[in-house]
C-alpha positions in Angstrom: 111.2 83.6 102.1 113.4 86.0 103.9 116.4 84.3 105.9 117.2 85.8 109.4 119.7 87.5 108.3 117.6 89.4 105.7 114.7 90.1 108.6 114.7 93.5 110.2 116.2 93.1 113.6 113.6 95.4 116.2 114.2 95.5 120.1 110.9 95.9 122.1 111.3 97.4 125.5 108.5 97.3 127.8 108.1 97.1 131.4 104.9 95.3 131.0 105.0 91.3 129.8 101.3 91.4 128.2 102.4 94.7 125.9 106.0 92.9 125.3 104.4 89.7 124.1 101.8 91.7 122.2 103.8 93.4 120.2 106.6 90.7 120.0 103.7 88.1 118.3 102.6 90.9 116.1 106.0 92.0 114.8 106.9 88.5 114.4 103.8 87.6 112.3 105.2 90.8 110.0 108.4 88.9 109.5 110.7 91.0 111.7 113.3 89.5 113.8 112.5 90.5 117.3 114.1 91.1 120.6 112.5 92.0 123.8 113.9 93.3 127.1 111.9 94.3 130.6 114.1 97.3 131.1 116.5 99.8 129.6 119.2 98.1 131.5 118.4 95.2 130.0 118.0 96.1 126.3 121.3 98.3 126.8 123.4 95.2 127.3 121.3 93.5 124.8 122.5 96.6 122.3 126.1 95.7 123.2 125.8 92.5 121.8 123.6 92.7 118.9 123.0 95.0 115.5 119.8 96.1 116.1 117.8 98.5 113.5 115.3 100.0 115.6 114.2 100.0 118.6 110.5 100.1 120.3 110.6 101.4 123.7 108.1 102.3 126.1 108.5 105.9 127.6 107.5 105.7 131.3 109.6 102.7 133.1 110.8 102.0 136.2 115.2 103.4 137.1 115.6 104.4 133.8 113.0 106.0 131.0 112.5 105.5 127.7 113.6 109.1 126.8 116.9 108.4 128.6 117.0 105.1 126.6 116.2 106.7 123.2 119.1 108.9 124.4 121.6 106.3 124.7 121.0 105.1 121.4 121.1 108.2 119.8 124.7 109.1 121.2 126.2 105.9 121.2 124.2 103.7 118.2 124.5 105.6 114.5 122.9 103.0 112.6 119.8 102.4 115.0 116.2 104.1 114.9 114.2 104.7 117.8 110.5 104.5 118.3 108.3 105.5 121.0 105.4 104.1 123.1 103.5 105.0 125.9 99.9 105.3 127.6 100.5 108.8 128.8 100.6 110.6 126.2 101.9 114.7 126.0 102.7 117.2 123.8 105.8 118.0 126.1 106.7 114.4 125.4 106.2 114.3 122.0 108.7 117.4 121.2 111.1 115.7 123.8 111.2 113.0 122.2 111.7 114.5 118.5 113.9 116.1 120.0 115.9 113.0 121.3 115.7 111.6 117.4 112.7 109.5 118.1 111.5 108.6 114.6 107.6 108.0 115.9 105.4 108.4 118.9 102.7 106.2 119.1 100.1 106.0 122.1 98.2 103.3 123.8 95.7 101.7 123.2 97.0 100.9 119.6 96.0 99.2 116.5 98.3 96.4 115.1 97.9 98.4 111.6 98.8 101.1 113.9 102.6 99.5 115.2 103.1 97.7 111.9 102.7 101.5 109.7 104.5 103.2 111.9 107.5 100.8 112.2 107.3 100.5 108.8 107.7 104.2 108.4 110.7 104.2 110.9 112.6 101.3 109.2 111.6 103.4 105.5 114.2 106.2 107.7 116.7 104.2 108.2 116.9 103.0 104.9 116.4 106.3 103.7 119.5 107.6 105.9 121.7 104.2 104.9 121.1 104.9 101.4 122.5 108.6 101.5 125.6 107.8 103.6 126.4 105.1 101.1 125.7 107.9 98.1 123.2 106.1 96.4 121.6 107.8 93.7 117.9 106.1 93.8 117.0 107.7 97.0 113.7 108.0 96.2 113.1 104.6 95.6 114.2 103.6 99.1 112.3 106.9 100.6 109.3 104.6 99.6 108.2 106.6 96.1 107.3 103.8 93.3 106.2 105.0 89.6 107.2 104.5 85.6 104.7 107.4 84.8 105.6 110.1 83.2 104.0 112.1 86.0 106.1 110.6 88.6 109.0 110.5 86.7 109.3 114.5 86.5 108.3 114.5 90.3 111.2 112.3 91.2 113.3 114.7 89.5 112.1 117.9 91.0 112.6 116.2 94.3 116.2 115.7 93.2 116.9 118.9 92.3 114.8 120.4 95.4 116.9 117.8 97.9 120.4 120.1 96.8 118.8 123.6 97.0 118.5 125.4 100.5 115.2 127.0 99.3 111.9 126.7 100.4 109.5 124.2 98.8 106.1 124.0 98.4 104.3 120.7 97.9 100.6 120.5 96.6 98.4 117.9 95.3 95.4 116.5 96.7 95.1 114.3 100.2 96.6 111.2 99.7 99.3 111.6 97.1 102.2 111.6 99.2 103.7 114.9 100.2 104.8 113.9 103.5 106.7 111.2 101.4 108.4 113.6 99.4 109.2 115.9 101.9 110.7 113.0 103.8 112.6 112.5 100.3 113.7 115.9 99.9 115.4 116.2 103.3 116.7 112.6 103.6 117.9 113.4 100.1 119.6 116.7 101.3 123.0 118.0 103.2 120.4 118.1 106.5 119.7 114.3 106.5 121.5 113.7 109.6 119.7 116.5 111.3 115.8 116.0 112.7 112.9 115.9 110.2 110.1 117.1 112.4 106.4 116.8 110.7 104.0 119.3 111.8 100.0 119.1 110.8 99.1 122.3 111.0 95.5 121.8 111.1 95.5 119.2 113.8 96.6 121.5 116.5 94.1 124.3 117.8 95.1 128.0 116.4 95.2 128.1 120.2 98.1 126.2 121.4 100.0 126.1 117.4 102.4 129.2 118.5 103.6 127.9 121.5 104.0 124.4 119.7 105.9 126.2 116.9 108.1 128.6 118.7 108.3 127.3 122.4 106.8 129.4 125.3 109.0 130.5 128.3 107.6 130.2 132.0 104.6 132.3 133.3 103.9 133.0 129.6 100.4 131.8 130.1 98.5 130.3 132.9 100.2 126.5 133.2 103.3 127.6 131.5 105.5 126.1 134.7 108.6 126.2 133.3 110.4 127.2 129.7 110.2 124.7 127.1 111.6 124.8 123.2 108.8 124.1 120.1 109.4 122.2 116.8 111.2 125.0 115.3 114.1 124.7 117.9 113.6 120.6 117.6 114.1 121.2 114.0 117.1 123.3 114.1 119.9 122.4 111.6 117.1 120.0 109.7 113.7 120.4 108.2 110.3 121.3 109.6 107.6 120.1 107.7 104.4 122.5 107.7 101.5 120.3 106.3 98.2 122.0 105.6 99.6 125.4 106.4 96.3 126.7 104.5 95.3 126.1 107.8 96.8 128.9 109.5 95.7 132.1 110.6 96.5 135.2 109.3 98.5 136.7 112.5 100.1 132.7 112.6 101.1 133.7 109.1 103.0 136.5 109.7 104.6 134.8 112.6 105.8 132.2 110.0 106.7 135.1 107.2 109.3 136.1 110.0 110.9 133.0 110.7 111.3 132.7 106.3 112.6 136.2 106.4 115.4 136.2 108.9 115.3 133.3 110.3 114.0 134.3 114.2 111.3 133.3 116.4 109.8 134.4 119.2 109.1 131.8 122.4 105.5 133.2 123.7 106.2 135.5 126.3 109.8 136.1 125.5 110.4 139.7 123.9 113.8 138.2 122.9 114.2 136.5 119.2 116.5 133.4 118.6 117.6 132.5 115.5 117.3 128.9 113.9 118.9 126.9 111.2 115.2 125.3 109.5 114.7 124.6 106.2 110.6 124.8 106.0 109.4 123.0 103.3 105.3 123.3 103.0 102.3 121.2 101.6 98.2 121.9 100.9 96.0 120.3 99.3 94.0 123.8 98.3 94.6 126.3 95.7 96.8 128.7 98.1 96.6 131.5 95.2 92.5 131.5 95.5 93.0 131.6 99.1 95.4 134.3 98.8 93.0 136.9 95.9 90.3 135.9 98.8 92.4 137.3 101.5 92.3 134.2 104.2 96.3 133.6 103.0 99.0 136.2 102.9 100.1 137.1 99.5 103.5 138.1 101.0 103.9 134.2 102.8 102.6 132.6 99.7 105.6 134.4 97.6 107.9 133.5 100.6 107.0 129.7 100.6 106.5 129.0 96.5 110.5 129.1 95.8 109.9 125.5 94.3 106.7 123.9 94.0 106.5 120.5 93.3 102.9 119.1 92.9 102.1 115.2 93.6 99.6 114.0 91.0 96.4 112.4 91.7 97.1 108.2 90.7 94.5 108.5 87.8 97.2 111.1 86.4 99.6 108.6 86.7 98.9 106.0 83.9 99.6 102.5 84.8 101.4 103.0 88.1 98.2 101.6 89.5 99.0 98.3 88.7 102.7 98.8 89.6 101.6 100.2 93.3 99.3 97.3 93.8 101.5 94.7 92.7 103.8 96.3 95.3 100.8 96.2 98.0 100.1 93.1 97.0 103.6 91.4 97.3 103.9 93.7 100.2 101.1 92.6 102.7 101.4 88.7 101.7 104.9 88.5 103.0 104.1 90.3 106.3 100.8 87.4 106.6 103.3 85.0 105.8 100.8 84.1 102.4 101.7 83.4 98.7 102.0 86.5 96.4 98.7 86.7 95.0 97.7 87.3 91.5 94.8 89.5 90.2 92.7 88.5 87.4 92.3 90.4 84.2 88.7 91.9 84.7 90.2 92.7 88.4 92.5 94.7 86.6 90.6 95.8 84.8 88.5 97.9 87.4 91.3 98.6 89.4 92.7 101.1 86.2 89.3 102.6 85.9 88.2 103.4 89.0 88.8 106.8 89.8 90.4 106.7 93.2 89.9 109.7 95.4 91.6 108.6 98.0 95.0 108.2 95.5 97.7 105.8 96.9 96.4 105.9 100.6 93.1 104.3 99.1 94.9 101.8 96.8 97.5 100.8 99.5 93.9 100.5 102.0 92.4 98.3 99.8 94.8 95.9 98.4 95.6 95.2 102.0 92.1 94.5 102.9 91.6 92.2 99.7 95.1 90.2 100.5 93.7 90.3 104.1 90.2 88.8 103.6 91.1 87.1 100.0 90.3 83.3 100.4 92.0 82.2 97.5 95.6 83.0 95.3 93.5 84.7 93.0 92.4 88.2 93.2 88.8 89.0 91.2 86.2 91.7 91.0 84.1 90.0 94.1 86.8 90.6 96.1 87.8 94.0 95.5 85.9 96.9 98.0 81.7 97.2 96.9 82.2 100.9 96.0 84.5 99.9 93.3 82.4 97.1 92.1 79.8 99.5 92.3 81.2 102.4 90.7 82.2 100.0 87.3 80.6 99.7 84.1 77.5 101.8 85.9 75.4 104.1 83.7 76.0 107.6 84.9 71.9 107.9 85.2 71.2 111.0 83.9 67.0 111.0 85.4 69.0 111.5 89.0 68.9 114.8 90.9 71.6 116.3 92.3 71.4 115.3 95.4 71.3 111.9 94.8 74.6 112.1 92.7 76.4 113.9 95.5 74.9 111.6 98.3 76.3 108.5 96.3 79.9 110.1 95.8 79.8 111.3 99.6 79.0 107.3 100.1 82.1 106.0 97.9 84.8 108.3 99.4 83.2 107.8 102.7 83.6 104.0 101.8 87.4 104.6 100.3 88.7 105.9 103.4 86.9 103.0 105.6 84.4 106.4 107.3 87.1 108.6 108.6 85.0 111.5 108.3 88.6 113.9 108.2 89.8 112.2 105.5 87.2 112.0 103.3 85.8 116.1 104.4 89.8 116.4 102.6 89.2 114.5 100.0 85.5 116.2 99.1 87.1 119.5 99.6 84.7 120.5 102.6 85.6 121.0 106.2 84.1 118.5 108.6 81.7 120.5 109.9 79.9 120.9 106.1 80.8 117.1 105.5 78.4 116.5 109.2 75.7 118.2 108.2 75.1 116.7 104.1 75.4 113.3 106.0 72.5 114.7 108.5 70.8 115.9 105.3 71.0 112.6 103.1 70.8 110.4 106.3 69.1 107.2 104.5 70.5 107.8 101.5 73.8 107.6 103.0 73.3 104.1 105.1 
């Protein structure tokens, strides 16, 4: 059992006692060593007194804000993360506070998994930064990579040699396999790790708004535009911008990009004036960008631009038996935060968990070894525990009398099942958009329930 010293020390700053004890019991229950304040006053003194390693504010509070708080810390505190909370959520806010070095920007109403992954990810950072001041050479390890594959073995090396290059990489694998996580390890492994890591989804924004998000817009650019205000590539400046699913983008959005590779200038919308930034981009997809590119939806040019290095994450049933390394990990992982024993897993339970194909990779493993340790009822972990679609889906005759559509209703089931119904994920993970994935569910309706 961790001593008090060993625990994470997190400051929760909240104006509101129900959200303060809320998070205070959860975080608690996680094994952290919490602190709470009512006020930025308050948690500044608090600061003073006390090495804290992040801390969890609201944003809107009453004399001073959370943004002037995660301010404070930023200028005065160089061994402390900042996260952000708030009910009022806004893109303007969000690019404020990346800008202000908030590590993560979470809105209300939110999940306890919810808090828990995303201070997870923040104290993963700090770690992360920690272990490159001291010179460390396992970054990765602490940037939250674990593998003895072969596979993983020459990824962790790419990443190495990636980390001390200026050029721009490209990141590919399938959804799931950690690309964010290696672009996180490539820039906190790099000469930029003190500068902002800002993590863009590029499909997640409308082709609408992704310009002015990118590049900034200046006032009376558009209808609302009431004053100037700088996008993630000015956030970003002198650190990284990560560009996931930038098969996403349009073709003029691509040669908006192509120009910011090139020379490095952007263009605010509505300014006729470029400024130059200082961004390494580093890029991820989880499609074949070269098919895209021979079937003209991506820019040859921009594909040449962005594939300086490629690194590809492999799918975990390339990576031999790091599945029972990752859900040892998981395992050991989500019993401490419940405060449980370390559970073991039965033979025939490893058994399935090596054969089952997992197309959800990692995110899927890491899901459901936290659901089994979760709902387990004993120390021991066997096959009636693990998730039905993997019970299901071993030792089963492939059933060669079935149709087609049968087989395609039953896999749209399991990965449907993997990634606990998040229609996006799993639309990723089949390789269809969600509009496609909506209507074979319409289609297969009973066959799906």
């Amino acid at each position: 059992m961790a001593t008090a010293a060993d625990k994470e020390r997190i400051l929760v700053v909240d104006d509101a006692p129900d959200t303060l004890e809320l998070i205070q019991r959860n975080l608690v229950a996680a094994g952290y060593q919490v602190f709470t304040a009512p006020g930025a006053a308050e948690a500044i003194r608090l600061l003073e007194d006390a090495q804290i390693d992040l801390v969890i504010t609201d944003l809107k509070m009453p004399q001073v804000s959370g943004l002037d708080l995660a301010r404070h810390v930023r200028e005065n505190l160089k061994d402390t993360e900042v996260m952000m909370i708030t009910g009022y959520p806004t893109i303007q806010g969000a690019v404020t506070a990346v800008k202000l070095g908030v590590q993560d920007y979470i809105t209300k109403p939110f999940t306890d998994e919810e808090l828990l992954s995303a201070v997870q990810r923040a104290l993963q950072v700090l770690q992360a930064r920690r272990n490159a001041q001291n010179g460390s050479e396992q970054p990765l390890t602490l940037a939250g990579f674990i593998g003895e594959s072969k596979a993983m073995r020459e990824v962790f090396q790419e990443i190495r040699k990636a980390a001390t290059a200026r050029a721009t990489v490209l990141i590919g694998g399938e959804s799931g396999t950690g690309k964010e996580l290696a672009a996180r390890a490539i820039h906190y492994g790099s000469p930029r790790a003190a500068a902002p890591f800002v993590p863009i989804n590029c499909g997640s924004i409308p082709e609408t708004l992704l310009e002015s998000e990118l590049f900034g817009h200046v006032k009376g650019a558009f209808t609302g535009a009431t004053e100037s205000r700088a996008g993630f590539f000015q956030t970003a400046d002198g650190g990284t911008i990560f560009l996931d699913e930038i098969s996403d983008t349009s073709l003029g959005m691509q040669a908006k990009l192509l120009r910011v590779l090139e020379n490095g200038e952007i263009y605010m919308v509505g300014s006729a004036r470029p400024r130059t930034v200082d961004v390494r981009v580093v890029a991820a997809t989880n499609k074949d960008l070269r098919a895209l590119v021979k079937n003209k939806v991506f820019r040859e040019d921009l594909f040449f631009r962005l594939n300086v290095i490629t690194i590809t994450m492999p799918a975990l049933r390339e990576r031999e038996n790091d599945v029972l390394l990752l859900a040892t990990h998981f395992a050991k992982k989500f019993a401490e935060e419940l405060g449980r024993p370390i559970p073991r897993f039965a033979d025939d339970a490893l058994r399935v968990l090596t054969s089952y194909h997992w197309p959800g990779n990692v995110r899927e493993l890491e899901n459901a070894i936290q659901r089994v340790v979760v709902m387990a009822e004993t120390n021991l972990i066997d096959v009636p525990d693990l998730p039905s679609t993997m019970r299901f889906s071993v030792g089963r005759e492939a059933g060669l009398h079935r149709t087609l559509a049968e087989v395609e209703a039953e896999h749209i089931r399991n990965v449907l099942a993997s990634v606990s119904g998040n229609k996006t994920r799993a639309a990723e993970i089949l390789g269809i958009d969600r509009k496609t994935l909506r209507e074979k569910l319409k289609l297969y309706g009973a066959e799906l329930s």
